[in-house]
C-alpha positions as CSV (number, residue, x, y, z in Angstrom):
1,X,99.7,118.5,106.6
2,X,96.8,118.3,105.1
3,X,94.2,115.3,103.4
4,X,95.0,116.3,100.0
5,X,98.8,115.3,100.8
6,X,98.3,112.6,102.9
7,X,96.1,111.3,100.1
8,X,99.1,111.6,97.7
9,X,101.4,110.1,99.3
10,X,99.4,106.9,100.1
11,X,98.7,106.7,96.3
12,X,102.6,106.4,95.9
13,X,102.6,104.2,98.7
14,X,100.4,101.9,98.0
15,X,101.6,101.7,94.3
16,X,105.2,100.8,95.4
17,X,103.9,98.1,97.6
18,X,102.1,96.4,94.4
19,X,105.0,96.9,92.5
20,X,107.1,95.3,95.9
21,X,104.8,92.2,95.8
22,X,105.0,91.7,91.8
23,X,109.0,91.8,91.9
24,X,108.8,89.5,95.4
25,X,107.3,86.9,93.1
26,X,109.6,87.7,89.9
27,X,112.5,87.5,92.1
28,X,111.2,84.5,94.0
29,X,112.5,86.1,97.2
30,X,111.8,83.2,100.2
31,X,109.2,82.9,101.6
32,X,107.6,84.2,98.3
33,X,103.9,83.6,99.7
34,X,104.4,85.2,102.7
35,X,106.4,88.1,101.8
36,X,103.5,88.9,99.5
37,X,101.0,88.8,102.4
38,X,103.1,90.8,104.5
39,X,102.7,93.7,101.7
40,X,99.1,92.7,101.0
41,X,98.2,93.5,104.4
42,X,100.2,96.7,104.6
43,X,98.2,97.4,101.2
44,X,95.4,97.0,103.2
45,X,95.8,99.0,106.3
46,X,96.6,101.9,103.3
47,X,93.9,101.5,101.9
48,X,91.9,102.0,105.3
49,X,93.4,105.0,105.7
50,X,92.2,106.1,102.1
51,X,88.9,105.2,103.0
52,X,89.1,107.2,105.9
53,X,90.1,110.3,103.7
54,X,87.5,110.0,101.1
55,X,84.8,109.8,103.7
56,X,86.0,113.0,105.1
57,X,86.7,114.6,101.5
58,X,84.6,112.9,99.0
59,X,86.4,115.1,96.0
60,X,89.8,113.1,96.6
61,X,88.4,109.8,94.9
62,X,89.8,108.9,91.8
63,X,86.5,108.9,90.0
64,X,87.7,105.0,88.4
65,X,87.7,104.1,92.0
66,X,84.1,105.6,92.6
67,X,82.4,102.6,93.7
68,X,78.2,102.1,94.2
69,X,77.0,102.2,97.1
70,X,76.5,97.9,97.1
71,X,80.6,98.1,96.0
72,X,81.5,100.2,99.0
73,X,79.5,98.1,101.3
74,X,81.0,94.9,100.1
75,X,84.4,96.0,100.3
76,X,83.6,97.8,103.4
77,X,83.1,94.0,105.0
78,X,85.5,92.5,103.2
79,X,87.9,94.7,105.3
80,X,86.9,93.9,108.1
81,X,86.8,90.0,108.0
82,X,90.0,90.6,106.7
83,X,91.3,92.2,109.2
84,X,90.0,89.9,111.8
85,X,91.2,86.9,110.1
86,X,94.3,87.9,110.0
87,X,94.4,88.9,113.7
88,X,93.1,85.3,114.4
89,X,95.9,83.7,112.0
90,X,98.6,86.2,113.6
91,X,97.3,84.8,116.8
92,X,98.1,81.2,115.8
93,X,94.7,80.3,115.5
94,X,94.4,79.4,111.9
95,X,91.2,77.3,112.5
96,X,89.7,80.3,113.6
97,X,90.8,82.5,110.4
98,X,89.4,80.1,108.2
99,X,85.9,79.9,109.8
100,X,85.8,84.2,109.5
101,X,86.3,83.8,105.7
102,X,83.6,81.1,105.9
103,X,81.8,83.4,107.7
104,X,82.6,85.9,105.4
105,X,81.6,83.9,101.9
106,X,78.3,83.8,103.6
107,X,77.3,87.0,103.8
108,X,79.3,88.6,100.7
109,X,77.3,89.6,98.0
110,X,80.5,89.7,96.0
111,X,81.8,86.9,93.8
112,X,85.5,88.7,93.4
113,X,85.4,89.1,97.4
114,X,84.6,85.5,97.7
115,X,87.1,84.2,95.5
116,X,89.4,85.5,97.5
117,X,88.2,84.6,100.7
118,X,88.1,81.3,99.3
119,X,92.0,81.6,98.4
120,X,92.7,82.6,102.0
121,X,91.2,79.4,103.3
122,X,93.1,77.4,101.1
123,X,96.1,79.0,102.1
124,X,95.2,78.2,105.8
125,X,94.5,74.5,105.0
């Protein structure tokens, strides 16, 4: 199999999980909020494994998605605070999740990327 493949299918994947999380909320399937994170963080263990791919094959970015180097390096962290957050709220340790977004809203250089963080810890509260 090769990138180019792998690459497609994740595209599909990752829009059927969107789609998933938009008719979780229409349908108001319980626990709507967390059903939608469940998918959001499949979304984002996708889109790790895109990253991976367009690091190793550059040409497979969808040019709309070519970000600056600054984009790449926020979303880049933003990833990976994620990630540990939500290893720290899977853990029960919710205190813990909302200090890495803290954490995270301190060093992000992106207002988008902090809004969401922000979000999270409101969640956690």
């Amino acid at each position: 199999m090769t990138h180019r493949r792998i690459h497609q299918l994740l595209r599909v994947a990752s829009h059927l999980l969107d789609q998933a999380a938009t008719d979780v909320r229409g349908t108001g399937l319980d626990p709507v909020d967390e059903n939608i994170q469940r998918i959001g963080r499949a979304l984002i263990e996708v889109i790790e494994v895109q990253r991976q791919i367009y690091a190793a094959q550059p040409e497979l970015q969808p040019k709309t998605l070519a970000a600056t180097a600054r984009e790449h390096d926020a979303n880049r962290l933003f990833t990976q605070f994620t990630l540990e957050a939500l290893e720290l709220e899977d853990a029960g340790d919710t205190e813990a999740a909302r200090e890495k977004y803290t954490q995270f809203i301190g060093l992000s250089p992106s207002y988008h990327h902090r809004e969401i963080a922000r979000a999270e810890i409101r969640r956690l509260s």
